[in-house]
C-alpha positions, 0 to 999 in steps of 0.5 A, spaced: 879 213 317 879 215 310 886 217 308 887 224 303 891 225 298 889 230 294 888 236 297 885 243 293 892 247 294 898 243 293 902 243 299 910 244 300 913 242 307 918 244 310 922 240 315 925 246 320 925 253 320 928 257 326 923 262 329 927 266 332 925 271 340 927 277 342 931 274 347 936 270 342 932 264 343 931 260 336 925 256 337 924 250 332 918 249 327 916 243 321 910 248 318 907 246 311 905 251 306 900 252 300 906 252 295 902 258 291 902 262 300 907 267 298 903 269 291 896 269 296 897 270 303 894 264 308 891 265 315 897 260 319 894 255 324 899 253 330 900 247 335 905 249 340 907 243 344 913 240 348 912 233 345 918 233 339 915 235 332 921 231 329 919 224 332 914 223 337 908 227 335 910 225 327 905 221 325 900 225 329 902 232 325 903 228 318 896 226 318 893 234 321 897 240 319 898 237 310 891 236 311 889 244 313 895 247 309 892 243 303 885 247 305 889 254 304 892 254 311 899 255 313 900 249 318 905 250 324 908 245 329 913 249 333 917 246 339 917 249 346 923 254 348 927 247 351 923 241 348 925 238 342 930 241 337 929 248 340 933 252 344 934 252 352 931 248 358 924 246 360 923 248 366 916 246 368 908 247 364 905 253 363 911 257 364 909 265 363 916 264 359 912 260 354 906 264 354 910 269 352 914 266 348 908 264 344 906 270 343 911 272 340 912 266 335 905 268 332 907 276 332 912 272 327 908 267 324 903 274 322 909 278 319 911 272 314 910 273 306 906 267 306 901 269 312 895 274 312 896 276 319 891 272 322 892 266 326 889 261 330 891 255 335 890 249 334 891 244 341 890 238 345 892 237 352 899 242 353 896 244 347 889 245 348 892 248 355 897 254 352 891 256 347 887 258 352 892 262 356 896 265 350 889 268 349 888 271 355 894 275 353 890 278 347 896 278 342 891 282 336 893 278 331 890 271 335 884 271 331 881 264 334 882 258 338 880 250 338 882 248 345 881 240 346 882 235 353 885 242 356 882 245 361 881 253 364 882 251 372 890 248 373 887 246 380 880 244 381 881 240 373 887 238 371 892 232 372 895 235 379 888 235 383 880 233 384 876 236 390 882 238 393 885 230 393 892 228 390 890 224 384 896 218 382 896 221 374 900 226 378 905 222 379 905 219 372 905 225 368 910 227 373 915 222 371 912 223 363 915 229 362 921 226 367 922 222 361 921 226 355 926 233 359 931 227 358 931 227 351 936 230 346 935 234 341 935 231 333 943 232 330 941 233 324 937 240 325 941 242 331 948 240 328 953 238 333 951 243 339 946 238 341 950 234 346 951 241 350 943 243 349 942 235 351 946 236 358 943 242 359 936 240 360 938 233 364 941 238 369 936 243 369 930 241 367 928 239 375 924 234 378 917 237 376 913 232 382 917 235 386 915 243 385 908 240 384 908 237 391 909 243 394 904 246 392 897 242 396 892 247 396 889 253 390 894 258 392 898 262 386 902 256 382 896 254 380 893 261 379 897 263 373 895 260 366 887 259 370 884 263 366 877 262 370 880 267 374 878 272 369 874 270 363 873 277 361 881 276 359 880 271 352 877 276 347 878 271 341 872 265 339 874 259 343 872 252 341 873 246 347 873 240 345 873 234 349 871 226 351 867 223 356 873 218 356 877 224 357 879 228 364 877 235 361 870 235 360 868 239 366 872 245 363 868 245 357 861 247 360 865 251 365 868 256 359 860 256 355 858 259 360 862 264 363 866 265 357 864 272 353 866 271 346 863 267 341 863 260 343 862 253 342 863 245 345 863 239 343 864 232 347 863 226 344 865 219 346 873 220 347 880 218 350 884 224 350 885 224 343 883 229 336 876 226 335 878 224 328 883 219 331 877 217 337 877 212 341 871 209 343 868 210 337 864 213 333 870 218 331 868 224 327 870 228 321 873 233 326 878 237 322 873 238 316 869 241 322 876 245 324 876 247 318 868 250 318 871 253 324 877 256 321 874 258 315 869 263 318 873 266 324 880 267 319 877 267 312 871 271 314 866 265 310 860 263 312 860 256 313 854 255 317 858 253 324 854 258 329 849 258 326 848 251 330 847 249 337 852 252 342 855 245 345 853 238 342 854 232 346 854 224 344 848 222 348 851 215 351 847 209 352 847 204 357 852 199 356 855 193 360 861 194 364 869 193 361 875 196 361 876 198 353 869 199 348 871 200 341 865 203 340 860 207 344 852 206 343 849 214 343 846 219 339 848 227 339 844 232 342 845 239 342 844 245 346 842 253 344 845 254 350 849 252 356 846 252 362 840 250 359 834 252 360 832 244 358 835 241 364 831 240 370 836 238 377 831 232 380 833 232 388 833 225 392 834 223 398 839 218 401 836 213 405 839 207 408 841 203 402 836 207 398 836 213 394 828 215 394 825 219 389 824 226 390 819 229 395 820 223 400 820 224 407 826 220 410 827 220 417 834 222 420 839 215 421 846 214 422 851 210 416 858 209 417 863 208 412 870 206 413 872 203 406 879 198 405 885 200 401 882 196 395 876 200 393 879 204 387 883 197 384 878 197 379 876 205 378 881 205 371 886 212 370 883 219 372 883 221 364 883 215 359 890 217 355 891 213 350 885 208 351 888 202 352 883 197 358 884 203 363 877 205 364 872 203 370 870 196 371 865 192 374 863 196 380 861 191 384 868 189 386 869 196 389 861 196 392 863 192 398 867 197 400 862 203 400 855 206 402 850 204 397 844 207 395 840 204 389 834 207 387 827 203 384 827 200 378 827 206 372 819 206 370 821 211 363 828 212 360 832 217 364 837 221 360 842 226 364 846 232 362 851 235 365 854 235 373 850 230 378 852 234 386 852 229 392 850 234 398 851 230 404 851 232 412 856 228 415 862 228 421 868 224 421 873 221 427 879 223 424 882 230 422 883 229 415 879 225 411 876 224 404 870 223 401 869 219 394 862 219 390 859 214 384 853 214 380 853 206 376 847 204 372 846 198 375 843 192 370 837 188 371 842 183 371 846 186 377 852 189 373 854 196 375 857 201 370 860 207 373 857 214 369 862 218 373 865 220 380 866 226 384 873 227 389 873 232 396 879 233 401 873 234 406 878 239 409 877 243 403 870 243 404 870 251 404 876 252 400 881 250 397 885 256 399 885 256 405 883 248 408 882 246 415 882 240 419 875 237 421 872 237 428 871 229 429 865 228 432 862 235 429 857 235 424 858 238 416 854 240 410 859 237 404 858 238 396 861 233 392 860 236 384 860 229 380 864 229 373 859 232 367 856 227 363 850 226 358 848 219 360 841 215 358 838 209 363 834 205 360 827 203 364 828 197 369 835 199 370 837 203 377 841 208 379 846 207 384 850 213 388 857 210 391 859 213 397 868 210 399 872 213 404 879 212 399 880 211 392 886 208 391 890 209 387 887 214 383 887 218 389 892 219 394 888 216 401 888 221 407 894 220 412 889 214 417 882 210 416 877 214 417 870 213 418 864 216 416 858 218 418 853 220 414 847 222 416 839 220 412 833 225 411 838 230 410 844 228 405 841 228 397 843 226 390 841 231 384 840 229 378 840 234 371 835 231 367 834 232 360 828 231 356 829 229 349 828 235 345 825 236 337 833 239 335 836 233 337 833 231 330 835 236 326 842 236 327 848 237 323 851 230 322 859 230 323 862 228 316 867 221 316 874 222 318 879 225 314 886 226 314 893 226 310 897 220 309 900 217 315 908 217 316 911 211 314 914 207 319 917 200 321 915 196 326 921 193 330 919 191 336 912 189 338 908 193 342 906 190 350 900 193 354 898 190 360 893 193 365 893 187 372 891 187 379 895 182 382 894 181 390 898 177 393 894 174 399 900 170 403 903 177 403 897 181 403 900 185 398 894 188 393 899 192 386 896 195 380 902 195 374 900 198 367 905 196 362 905 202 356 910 200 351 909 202 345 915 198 342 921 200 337 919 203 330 923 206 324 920 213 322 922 212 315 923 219 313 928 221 318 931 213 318 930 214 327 930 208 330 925 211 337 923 206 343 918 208 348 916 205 355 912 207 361 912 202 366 908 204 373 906 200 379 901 202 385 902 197 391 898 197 398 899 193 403 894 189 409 890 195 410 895 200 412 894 207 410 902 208 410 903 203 405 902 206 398 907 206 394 907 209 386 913 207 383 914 209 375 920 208 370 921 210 362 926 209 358 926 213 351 931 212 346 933 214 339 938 211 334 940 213 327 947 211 324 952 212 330 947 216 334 944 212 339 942 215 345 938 212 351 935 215 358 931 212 363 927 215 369 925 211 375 920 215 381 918 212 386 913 217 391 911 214 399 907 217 405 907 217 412 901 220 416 906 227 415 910 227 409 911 225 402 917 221 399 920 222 394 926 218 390 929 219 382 933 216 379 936 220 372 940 216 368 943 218 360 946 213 356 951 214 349 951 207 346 953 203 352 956 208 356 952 212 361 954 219 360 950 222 366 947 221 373 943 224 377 939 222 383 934 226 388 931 224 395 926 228 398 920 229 403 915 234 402 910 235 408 903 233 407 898 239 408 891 236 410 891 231 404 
């Protein structure tokens, strides 16, 4: 990363600023100015997130905002209506208060004398989410958005859902945003008011796994803020932009294809992360690219971006299975068009233990599944956060407990481009059941790397709206749309599609063992297969990476991340804990002392279905002077064959003395999941 430090404008920062709402609401904002803006009015840029822009996004927006303001733009961070040091309570995501809010906070942003009317946002992941739904409002003076790791379906491609399954990320971002809606506001921008805003959000801003437990099926709360529902409504130029390591691929091709506005996708190697700050590597110059794309859609200067391909992905090639990569083999490719007319789907037909080549007669036989708990041990996170070792290892491990069909040696290199689709005919012994599909590319030498995956609640094989039990014994057809991916197989190698019953702890397992009967001849596994085509040459390469200057900080106590699989065999109990702890820093400029840990565990017991167990606990604290305080959360989340559990704890401390305590203890019926 190349660190800037002088920029074409001279920027002035200014550390808060109170946009205040029509509804007396003052909402907080750090925004970095051209000095000269009052004199020659700029577009204005804004990040509109729940992440706490005075400290825990600090770094994060030191190095991206000075670097647009110094590129002629107003740079705005605001802190949503009952986040950080704004006013009021948190209530839950994508609230229409916050839509509505936003919209307001631009209408102000347009009316200030350093700001020429045109706005654009700016987002990754909340961020990237909000983007998206503030522009289905249609404020006019929104003349653009970059939307990055977010997604345009809350229920079929967000953290909650997969296929109708209840993913573990659930649970995890649920207690994450447990933990950072107990944090108080900053008294040195709020004054002495912030112990009263502080109560305010520990009573008030709830359980959020509980709300979203209640809601199991695609039904109204999930709806609001899709804006699949109606892409007609976005009326401004969309960017989306996300990585192969991220959660939030699929929405990108979705929105190429059905949005109507000027458009553009780019996916690259990624966690959930801004691209110049990616990892796996290669990071690319993104913010010189934002600010190609800002450039031409608020300054009305022709940079050149659309006249290039409409999605540009990084090609990735073949590599041996781990945990982590700093680096990931590829090349980038691009496409005029998406869907595109370069992508052929080759259809072949599952066989048992082999996956023939397309046109291959294959006579109809059964294969039974019915997989173990500890398939899933090794499938890594649902969405790769903050790329520590939480991506898939070596599939072997989770192989003895699939269906596996293993295609011939590759005769040429095979690339992929865009969604693989299982399409299986099957029948099941129990009402509830889950389905969990692999694709690998599996070594000459034996080691099996997983591409990507698809989940389906099989009670939700024709709808999730209105799921229905499975008939045991009866025969369905089932689609299992696998994750988009850009992938390269070299000759020799072979493709394997995996298919499980459970997928444990990335997805909740149904209520009992199922076995699976799939049926050979009529089940199949399609490919979308890319040629290499002559523009891939002739694309545009990304500059390096650029950013301003991070914020200075001190570290005080080290930083621990640990990924572990323990199984206890005299008690036969299997448990997955991850350990995020990023330690206690100093930020230098505010002199705040901040610690910040997530612990999460993931038991099973034997092979019972009854027995999965997610626990989570954060602590955040905050110290300067005399000012110390310090919360911890702690979640844990249980099953029978009916309900859900649900046990939390909320715990507030001033020093040493706890100020406040709160418990919950619920059940929430299960719903065919």
């Amino acid at each position: 990363m190349k660190t800037v430090h002088d920029f074409p404008r001279h920027v002035q920062e200014l550390e808060n600023v109170w946009i205040p709402l029509s509804d007396g609401t003052r909402l907080a904002a750090r925004i970095w100015l051209p000095e000269d803006a009052e004199e020659h009015p700029v577009p204005a840029i804004l990040e509109y997130i729940p992440y706490r822009k005075r400290d825990m996004t600090r770094d994060r927006d030191d190095q991206n905002h000075p670097y647009f303001a110094g590129h002629g733009y107003a740079a705005v961070r605001v802190d949503l209506r009952g986040s950080g040091d704004s006013d009021g309570v948190l209530e839950d995501e994508y609230l229409r208060q916050e839509l509505d809010d936003g919209v307001e906070v631009i209408r102000w942003l347009a009316e200030q004398p350093w700001c020429d009317g045109n706005v654009g946002m700016i987002g990754i992941s909340w961020g990237g989410f909000n983007g998206l739904q503030v522009a289905a409002l249609q404020p006019p003076e929104l003349k653009a958005i970059i939307t990055v790791c977010s997604t345009d379906d809350r229920y079929a491609d967000d953290v909650h859902h997969m296929g109708g399954c209840l993913l573990g990320d659930n649970l995890s971002w649920a207690s994450v945003m447990f933990a950072y809606n107990s944090c108080p506001p900053d008294p040195a921008i709020v004054g002495e008011r912030w112990r009263d805003m502080w109560f305010q959000r520990l009573e008030g801003s709830g359980l959020w796994l509980e709300k979203w437990l209640r809601h199991q099926n695609r039904d109204a709360y999930w709806l609001h803020g899709s804006i699949c529902e109606d892409y007609t409504r976005v009326q401004c130029p969309v960017y989306a932009v996300s990585g192969w390591a991220d959660g939030y691929t699929n929405a990108v091709f979705r929105m190429l294809a059905n949005l109507g506005v000027p458009r553009k996708g780019l996916i690259g190697p990624w966690s959930h992360k801004y691209p110049h700050l990616g990892k796996p590597g290669p990071a690319i110059g993104f913010l010189q690219e934002a600010l190609r794309w800002w450039d031409y859609w608020l300054k009305g200067e022709d940079t050149g971006i659309m006249d290039e391909p409409m999605l540009r992905v990084w090609m990735q090639d073949s590599v041996p299975p781990t945990t982590m990569y700093k680096f990931r083999p590829g090349r980038w490719v691009g496409e005029e068009a998406w869907p595109s007319s370069n992508i052929e789907m080759r259809r072949m037909p599952l066989a048992p233990r082999k996956l023939e080549e397309p046109g291959t007669s294959v006579a109809d036989q059964p294969m039974s599944i019915r997989s173990p708990l500890s398939v899933g041990l090794f499938a890594g996170k649902w969405c790769s956060y903050t790329a520590p070792p939480d991506l898939p290892h070596d599939q072997r491990e989770e192989d003895g407990g699939a269906l596996v069909f293993d295609s011939d040696p590759l005769p040429e290199d095979l690339e992929i481009l865009g969604a693989p689709v299982v399409e299986l005919d099957l029948e099941a012994d129990r009402a509830v059941g889950m389905v969990a599909v692999r694709l690998s590319d599996v070594a000459p030498d034996g080691k099996a790397t997983r591409n990507t995956y698809g989940l389906l609640n099989l009670t939700h094989r024709d709808s999730h709206e209105q799921p229905t039990p499975l008939e045991p014994g009866k025969r369905y057809r089932a689609r299992i749309q696998l994750n988009d991916i850009a992938q390269s197989y070299p000759a020799g190698h072979r493709l394997r599609v995996s298919i499980s019953t459970s997928y444990w702890p990335l997805a909740w397992p149904p209520p009992e063992p199922v076995q699976l009967t799939i049926r050979s001849g009529t089940s199949f596994f399609e490919a979308p297969v890319r040629l290499p085509q002559e523009l891939d040459g002739r694309l545009r390469g990304f500059e390096e990476p650029e950013a301003a200057p991070s914020t200075e900080m001190t570290l005080l106590e080290p930083e621990e991340h640990r990924w572990t699989v323990v199984r206890d065999l005299a008690g036969d109990v299997s448990t997955l804990e991850v350990i995020n702890d990023e330690g206690t820093y100093r930020l230098e400029p505010t002199g705040t002392e901040i610690q910040r840990r997530t612990n999460e565990w993931y038991t099973y017991e034997d092979d019972d279905f009854g027995s999965p167990r997610g626990e989570t606990y954060c602590i955040r604290g905050f110290r300067r002077g005399d000012w110390a305080v310090k919360t911890l959360t702690r979640t844990v989340l249980t099953c029978d064959e009916e309900n859900f559990y649900i046990r939390a704890e909320l715990d507030a401390y001033e020093g040493d003395t706890r100020v406040f305590s709160k418990n919950w203890n619920t059940s929430i019926p299960r719903n065919l999941v």
